[in-house]
KEDO-340701 format. One record per residue (C-alpha): residue in three letters; residue number from 1; x, y, z. Coordinates in nm, 4 decimals, padded with zeros to 6 digits, m for minus. Each point is the difference from the previous one (the first is absolute). Layout:
BEGIN
@kolza Ala; guse NUM; px X; py Y; pz Z
...
***
This chain:
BEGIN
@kolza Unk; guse 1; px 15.3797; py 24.4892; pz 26.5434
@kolza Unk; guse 2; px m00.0782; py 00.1765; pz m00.3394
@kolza Unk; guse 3; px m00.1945; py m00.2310; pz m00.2467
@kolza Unk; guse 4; px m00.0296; py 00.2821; pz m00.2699
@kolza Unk; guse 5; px 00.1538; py 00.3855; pz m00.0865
@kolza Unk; guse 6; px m00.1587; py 00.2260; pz m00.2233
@kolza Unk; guse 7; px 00.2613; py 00.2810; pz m00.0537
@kolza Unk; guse 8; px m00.0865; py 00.3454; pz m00.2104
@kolza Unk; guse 9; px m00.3042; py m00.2365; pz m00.2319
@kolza Unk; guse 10; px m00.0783; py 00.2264; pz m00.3100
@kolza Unk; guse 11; px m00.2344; py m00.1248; pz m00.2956
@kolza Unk; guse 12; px m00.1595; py 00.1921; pz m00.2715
@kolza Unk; guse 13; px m00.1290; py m00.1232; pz m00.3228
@kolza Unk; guse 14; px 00.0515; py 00.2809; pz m00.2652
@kolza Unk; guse 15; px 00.0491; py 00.3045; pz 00.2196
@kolza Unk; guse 16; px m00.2882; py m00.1077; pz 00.2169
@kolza Unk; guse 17; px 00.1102; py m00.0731; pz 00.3696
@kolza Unk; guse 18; px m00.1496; py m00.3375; pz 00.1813
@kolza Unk; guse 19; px 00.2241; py m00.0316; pz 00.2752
@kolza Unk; guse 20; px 00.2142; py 00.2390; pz 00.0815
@kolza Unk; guse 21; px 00.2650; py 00.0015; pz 00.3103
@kolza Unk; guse 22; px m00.0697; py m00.2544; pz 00.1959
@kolza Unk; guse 23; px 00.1846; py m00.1113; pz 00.2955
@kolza Unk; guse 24; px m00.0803; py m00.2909; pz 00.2488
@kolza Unk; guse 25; px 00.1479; py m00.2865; pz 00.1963
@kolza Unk; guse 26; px m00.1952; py m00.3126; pz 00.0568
@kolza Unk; guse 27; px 00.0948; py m00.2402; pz 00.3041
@kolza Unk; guse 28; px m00.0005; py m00.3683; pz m00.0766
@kolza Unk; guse 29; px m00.3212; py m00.2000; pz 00.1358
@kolza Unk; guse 30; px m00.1823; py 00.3413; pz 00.0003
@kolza Unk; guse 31; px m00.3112; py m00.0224; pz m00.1312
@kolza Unk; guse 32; px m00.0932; py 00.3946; pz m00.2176
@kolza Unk; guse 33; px m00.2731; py 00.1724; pz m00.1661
@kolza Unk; guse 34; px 00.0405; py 00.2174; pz m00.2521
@kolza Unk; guse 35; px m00.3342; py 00.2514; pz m00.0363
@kolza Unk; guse 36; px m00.0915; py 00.2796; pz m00.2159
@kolza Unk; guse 37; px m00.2818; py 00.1272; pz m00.2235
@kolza Unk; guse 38; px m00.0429; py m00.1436; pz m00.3770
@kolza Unk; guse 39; px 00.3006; py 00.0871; pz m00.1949
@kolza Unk; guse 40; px 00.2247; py 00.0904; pz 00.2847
@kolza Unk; guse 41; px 00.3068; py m00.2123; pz m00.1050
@kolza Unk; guse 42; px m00.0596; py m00.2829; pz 00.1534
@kolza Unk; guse 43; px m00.0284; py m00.2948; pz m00.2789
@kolza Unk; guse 44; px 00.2552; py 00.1823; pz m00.1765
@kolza Unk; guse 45; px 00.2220; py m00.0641; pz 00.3104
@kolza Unk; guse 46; px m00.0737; py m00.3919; pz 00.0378
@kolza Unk; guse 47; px 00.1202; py m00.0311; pz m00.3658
@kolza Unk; guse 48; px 00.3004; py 00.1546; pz 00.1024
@kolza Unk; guse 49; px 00.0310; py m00.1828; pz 00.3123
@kolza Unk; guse 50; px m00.0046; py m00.3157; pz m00.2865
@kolza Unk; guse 51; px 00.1691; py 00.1170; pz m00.2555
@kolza Unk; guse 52; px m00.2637; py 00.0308; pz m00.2642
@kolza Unk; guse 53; px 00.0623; py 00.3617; pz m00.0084
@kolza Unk; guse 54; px 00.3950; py 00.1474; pz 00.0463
@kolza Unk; guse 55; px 00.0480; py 00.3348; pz 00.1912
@kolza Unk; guse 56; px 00.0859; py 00.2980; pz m00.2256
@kolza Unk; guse 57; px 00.2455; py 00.0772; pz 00.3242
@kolza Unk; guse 58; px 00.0591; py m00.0946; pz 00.3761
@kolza Unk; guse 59; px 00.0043; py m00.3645; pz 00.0948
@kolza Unk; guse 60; px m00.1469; py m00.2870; pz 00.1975
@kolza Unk; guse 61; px 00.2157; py m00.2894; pz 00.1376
@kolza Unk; guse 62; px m00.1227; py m00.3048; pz 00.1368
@kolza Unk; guse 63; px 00.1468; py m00.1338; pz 00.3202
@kolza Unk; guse 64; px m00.0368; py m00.3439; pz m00.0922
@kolza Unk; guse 65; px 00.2581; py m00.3083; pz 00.0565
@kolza Unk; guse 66; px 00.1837; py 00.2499; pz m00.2213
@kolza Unk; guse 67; px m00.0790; py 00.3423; pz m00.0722
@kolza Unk; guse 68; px m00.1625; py 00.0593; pz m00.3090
@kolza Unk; guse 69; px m00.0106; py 00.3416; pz m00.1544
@kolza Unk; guse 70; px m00.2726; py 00.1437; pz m00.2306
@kolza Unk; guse 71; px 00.2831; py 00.0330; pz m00.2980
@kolza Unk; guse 72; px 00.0061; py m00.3904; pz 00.0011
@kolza Unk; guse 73; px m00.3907; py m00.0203; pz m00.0022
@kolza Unk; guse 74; px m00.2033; py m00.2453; pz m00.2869
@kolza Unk; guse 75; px m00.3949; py m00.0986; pz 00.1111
@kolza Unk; guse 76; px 00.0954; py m00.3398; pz m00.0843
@kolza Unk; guse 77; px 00.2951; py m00.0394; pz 00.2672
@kolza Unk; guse 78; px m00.1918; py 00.1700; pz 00.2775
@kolza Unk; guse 79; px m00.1030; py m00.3426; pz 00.1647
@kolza Unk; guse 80; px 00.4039; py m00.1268; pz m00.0486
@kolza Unk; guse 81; px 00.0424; py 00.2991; pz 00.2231
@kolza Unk; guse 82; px m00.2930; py m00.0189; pz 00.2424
@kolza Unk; guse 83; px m00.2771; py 00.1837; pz m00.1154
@kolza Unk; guse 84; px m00.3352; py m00.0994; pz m00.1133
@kolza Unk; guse 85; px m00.2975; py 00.1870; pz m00.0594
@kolza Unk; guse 86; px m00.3849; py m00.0093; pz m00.0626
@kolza Unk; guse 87; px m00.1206; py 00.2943; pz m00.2169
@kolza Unk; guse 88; px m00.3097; py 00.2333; pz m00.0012
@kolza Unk; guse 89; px m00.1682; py m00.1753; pz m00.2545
@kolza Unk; guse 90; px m00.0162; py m00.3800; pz 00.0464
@kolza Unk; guse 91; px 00.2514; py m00.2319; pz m00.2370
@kolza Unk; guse 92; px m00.0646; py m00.3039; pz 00.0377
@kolza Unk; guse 93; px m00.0235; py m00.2780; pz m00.2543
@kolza Unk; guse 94; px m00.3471; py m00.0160; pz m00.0694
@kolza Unk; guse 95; px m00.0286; py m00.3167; pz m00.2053
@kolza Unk; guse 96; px 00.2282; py m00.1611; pz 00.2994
@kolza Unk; guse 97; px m00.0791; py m00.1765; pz 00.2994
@kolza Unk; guse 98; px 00.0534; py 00.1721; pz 00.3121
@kolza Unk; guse 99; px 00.2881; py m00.3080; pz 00.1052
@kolza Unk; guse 100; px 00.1566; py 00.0809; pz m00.3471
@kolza Unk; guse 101; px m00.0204; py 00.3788; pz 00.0793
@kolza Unk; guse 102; px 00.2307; py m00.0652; pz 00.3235
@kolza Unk; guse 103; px 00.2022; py m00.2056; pz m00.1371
@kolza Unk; guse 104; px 00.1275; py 00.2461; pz m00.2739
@kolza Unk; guse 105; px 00.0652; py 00.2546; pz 00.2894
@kolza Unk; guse 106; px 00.2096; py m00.3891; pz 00.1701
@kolza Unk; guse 107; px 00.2089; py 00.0004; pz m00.3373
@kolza Unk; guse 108; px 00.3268; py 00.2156; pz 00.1155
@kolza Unk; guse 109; px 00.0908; py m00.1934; pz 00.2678
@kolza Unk; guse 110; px 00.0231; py m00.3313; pz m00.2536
@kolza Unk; guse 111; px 00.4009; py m00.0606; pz m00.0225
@kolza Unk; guse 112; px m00.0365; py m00.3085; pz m00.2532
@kolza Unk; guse 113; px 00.1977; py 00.0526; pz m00.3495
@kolza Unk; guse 114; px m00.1578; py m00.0646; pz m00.3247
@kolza Unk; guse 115; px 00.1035; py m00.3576; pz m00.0044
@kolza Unk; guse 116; px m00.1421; py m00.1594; pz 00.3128
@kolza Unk; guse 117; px m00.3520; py 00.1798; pz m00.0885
@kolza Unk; guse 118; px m00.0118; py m00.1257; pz m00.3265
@kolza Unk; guse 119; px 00.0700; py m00.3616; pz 00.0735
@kolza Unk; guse 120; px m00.1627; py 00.0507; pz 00.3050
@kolza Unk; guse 121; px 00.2658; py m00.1442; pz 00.2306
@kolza Unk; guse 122; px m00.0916; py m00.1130; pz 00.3545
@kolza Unk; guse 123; px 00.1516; py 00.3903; pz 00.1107
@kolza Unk; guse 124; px m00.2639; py 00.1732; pz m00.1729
@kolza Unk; guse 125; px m00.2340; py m00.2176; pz 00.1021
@kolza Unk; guse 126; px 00.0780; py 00.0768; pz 00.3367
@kolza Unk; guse 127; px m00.0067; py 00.3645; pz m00.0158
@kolza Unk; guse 128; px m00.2864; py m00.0176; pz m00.2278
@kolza Unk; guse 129; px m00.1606; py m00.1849; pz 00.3326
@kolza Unk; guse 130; px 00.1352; py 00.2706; pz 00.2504
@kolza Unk; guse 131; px m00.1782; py 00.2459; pz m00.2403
@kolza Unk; guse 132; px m00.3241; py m00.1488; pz 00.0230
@kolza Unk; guse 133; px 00.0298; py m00.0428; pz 00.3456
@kolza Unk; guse 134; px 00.0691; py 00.3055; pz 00.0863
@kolza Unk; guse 135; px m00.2130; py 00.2067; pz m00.2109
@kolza Unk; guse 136; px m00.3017; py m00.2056; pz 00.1142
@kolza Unk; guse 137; px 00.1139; py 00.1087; pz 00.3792
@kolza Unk; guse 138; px m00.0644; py 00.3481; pz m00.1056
@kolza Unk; guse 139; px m00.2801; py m00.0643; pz m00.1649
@kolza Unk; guse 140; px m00.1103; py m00.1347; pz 00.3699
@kolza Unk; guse 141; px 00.1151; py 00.3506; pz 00.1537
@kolza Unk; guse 142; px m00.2550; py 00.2136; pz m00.2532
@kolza Unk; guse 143; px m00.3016; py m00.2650; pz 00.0568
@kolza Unk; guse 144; px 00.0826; py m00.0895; pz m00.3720
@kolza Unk; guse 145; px 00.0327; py m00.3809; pz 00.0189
@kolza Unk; guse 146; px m00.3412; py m00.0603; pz m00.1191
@kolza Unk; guse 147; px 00.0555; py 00.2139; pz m00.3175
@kolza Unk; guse 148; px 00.3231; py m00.1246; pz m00.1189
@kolza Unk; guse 149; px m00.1651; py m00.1450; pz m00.3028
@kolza Unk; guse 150; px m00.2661; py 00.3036; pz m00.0807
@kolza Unk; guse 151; px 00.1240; py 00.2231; pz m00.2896
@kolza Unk; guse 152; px 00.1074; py 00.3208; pz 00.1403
@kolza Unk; guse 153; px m00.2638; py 00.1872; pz m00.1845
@kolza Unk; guse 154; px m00.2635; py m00.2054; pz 00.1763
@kolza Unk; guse 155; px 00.0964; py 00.1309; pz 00.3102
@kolza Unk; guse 156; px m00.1753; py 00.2670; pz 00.1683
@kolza Unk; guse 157; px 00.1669; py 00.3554; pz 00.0279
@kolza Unk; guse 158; px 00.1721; py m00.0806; pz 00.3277
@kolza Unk; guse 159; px 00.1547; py m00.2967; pz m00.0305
@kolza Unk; guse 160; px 00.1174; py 00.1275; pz m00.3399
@kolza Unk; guse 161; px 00.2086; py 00.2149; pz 00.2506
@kolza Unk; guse 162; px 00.0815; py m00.2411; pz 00.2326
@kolza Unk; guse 163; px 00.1556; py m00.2445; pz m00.3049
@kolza Unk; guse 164; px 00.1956; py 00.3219; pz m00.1045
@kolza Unk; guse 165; px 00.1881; py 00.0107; pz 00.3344
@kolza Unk; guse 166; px 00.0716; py m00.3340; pz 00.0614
@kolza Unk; guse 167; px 00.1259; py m00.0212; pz m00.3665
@kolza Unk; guse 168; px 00.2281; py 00.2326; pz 00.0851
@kolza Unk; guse 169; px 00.1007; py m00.1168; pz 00.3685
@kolza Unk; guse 170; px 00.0821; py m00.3202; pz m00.2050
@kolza Unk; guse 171; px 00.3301; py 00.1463; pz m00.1283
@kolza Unk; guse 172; px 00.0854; py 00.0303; pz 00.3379
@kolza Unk; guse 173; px 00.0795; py 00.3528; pz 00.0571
@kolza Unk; guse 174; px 00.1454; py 00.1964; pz 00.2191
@kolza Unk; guse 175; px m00.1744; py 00.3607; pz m00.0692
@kolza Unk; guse 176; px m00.3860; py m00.0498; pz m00.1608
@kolza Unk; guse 177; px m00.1433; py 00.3120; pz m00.0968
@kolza Unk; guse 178; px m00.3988; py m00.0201; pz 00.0007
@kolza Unk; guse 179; px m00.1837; py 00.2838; pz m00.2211
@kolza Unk; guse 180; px m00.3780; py 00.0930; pz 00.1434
@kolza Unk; guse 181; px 00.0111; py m00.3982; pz 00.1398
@kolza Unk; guse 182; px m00.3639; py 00.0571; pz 00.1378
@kolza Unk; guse 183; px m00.1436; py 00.1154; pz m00.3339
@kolza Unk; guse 184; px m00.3326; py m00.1575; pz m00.0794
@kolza Unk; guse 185; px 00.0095; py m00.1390; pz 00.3390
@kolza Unk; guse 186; px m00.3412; py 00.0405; pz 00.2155
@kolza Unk; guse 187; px 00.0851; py 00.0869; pz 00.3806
@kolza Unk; guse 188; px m00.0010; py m00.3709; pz 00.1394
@kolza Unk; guse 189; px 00.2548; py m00.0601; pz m00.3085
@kolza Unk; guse 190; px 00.1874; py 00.2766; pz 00.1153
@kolza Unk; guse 191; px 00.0223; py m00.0956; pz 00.3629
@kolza Unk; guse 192; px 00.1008; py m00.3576; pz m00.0962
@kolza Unk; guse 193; px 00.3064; py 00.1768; pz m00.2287
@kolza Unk; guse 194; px 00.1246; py 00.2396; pz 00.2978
@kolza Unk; guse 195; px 00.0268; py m00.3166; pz 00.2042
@kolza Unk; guse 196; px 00.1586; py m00.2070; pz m00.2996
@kolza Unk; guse 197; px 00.2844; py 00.2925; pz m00.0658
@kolza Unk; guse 198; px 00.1183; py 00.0112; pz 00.3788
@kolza Unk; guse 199; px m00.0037; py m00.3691; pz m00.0039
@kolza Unk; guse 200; px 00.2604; py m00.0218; pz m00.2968
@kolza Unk; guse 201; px 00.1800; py 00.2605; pz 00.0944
@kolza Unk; guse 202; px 00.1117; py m00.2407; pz 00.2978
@kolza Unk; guse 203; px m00.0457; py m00.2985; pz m00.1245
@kolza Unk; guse 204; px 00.2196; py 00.0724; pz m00.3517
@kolza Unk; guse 205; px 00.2132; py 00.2802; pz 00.1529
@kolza Unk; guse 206; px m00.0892; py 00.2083; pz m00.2311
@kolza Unk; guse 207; px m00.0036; py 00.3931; pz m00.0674
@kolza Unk; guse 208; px m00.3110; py 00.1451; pz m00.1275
@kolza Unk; guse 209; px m00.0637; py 00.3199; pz m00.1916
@kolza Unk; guse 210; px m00.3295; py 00.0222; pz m00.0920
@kolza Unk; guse 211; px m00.2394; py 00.3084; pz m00.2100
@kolza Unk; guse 212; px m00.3614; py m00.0297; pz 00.1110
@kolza Unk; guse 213; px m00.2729; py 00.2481; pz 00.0523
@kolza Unk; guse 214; px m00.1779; py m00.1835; pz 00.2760
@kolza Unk; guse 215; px 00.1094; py 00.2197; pz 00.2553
@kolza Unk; guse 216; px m00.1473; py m00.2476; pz 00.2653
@kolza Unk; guse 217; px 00.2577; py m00.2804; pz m00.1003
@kolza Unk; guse 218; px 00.2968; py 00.2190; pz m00.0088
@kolza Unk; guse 219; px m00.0186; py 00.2035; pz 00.3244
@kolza Unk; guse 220; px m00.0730; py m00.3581; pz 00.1392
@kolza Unk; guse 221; px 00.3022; py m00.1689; pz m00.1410
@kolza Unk; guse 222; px 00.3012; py 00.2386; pz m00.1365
@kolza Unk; guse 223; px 00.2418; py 00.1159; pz 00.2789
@kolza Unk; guse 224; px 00.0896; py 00.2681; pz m00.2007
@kolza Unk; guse 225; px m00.1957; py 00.1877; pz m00.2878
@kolza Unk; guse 226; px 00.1275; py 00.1678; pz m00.2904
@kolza Unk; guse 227; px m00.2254; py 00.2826; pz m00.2219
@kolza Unk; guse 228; px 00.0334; py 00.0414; pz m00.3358
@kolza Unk; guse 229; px m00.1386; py 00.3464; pz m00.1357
@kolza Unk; guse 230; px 00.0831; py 00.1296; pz m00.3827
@kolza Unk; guse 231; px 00.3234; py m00.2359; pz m00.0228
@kolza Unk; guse 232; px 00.1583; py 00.1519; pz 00.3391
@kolza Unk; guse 233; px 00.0183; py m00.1143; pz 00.3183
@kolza Unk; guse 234; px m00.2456; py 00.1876; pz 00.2050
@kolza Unk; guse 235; px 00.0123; py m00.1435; pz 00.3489
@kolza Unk; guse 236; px 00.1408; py m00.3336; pz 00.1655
@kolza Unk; guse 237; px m00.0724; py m00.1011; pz 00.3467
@kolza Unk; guse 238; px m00.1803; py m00.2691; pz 00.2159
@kolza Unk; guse 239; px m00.3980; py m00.0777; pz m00.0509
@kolza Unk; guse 240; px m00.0272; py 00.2958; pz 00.3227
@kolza Unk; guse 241; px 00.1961; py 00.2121; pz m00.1663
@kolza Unk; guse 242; px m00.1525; py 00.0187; pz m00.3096
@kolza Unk; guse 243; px m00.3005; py 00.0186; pz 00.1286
@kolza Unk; guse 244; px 00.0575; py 00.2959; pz 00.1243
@kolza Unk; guse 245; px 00.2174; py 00.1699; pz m00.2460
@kolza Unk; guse 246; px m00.2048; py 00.3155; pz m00.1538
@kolza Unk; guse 247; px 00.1532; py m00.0340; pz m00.3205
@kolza Unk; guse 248; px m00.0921; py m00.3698; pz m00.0292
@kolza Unk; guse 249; px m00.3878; py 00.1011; pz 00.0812
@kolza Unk; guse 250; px m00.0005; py 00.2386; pz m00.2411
@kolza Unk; guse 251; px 00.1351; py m00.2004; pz m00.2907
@kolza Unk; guse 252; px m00.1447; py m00.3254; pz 00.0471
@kolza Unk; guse 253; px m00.2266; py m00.0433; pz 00.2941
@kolza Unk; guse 254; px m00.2222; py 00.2361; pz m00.0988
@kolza Unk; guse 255; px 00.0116; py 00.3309; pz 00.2360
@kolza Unk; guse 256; px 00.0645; py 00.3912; pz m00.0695
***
């Protein structure tokens, strides 16, 4: 079943194209890579994917529990619909905790009105409990549990990354978009984060569209590969496929 539909994208920023007519389905529990060289398009196409930037024309709709079109698109609804993200350049709360990090990604799902969390009523309390609970169980999942009290920017490079993700797997999404995931990451890192994204794929039923330029980790995980060159779509296909494509080796892999 489609998860995502990215119909006729166009962006430009003062005459200057960055993405320019895109087209692409994405299946729901897929998990996709999106490759190309520096400046291909591809950042510019996660904040589209989020709303941060709007298309100048085409659109992309959302298959969600409803569908959600690009033309109804603010960053700060994107986890209401489904969608969470971790960006190129950490953002985390540096003068936070890495529990309190989490729980800030935990704080959409939170139903209670004004009233009951201001006179703390037993029903806050108890979601306030379920919160806790179940951030510190993903905390658990990224070997975080020891942390939860060290100021994010105390952590090392890595785990920085790993907070980032569960942050946002705390809103509880249904598509998480992961941009260069294994950056900063040495290979052991890296191997521990190919096994952690097929494992929440399945275990959150999630779909998972991801930019990286560790070519290892994508060919091992993405079922299908998209690649970005100048804002345009220059080739699609599985990790075999692309592989192989001549167009792809010239552009990005590094061949005449």
């Amino acid at each position: 079943m489609e998860m995502l539909v990215v119909n006729n994208l166009y962006k430009s920023f003062g005459g200057v194209k960055a993405v320019s007519d895109i087209n692409m389905s994405i299946n729901q529990g897929e998990i996709v890579g999106i490759i190309g060289p520096n400046g291909a398009g591809k950042t510019t196409f996660f904040n589209l994917l989020t709303g941060i930037y709007s298309p100048s024309s085409g659109d992309i709709v959302y298959k969600l529990n409803q569908e959600v079109s690009s033309k109804r698109f603010k960053p700060f609804k994107m986890t209401r619909y489904g969608v969470a993200r971790t960006f190129q350049n950490i953002r985390l709360f540096k003068e936070m905790s890495v529990l309190e990090n989490v729980l800030i990604g935990y704080h959409n799902n939170f139903r209670n009105g004004v009233l009951s969390s201001l006179l703390r009523l037993p029903v806050f309390s108890k979601a306030e409990k379920k919160a806790y609970e179940e951030v510190m169980e993903l905390l658990e999942v990224f070997n975080l549990v020891d942390k939860k009290d060290v100021l994010a920017k105390n952590l090392p490079y890595g785990e920085q990354r790993k907070v980032e993700i569960a942050r946002a797997l705390a809103s509880k999404p249904k598509v998480l978009l992961l941009d260069e995931p294994a950056a900063g990451m040495n290979p052991n890192e890296t191997k521990e984060l190919t096994n952690l994204i097929n494992w929440i794929r399945d275990e959150f039923d999630l779909t998972i569209i991801l930019i990286e330029h560790d070519m290892s980790l994508v060919m091992d995980i993405c079922k299908t590969i998209f690649v970005f060159d100048y804002g345009t779509l220059l080739s699609s296909g599985s990790p075999e496929e692309i592989q192989k494509d001549p167009r792809v080796i010239k552009a990005y892999l590094g061949g005449n």
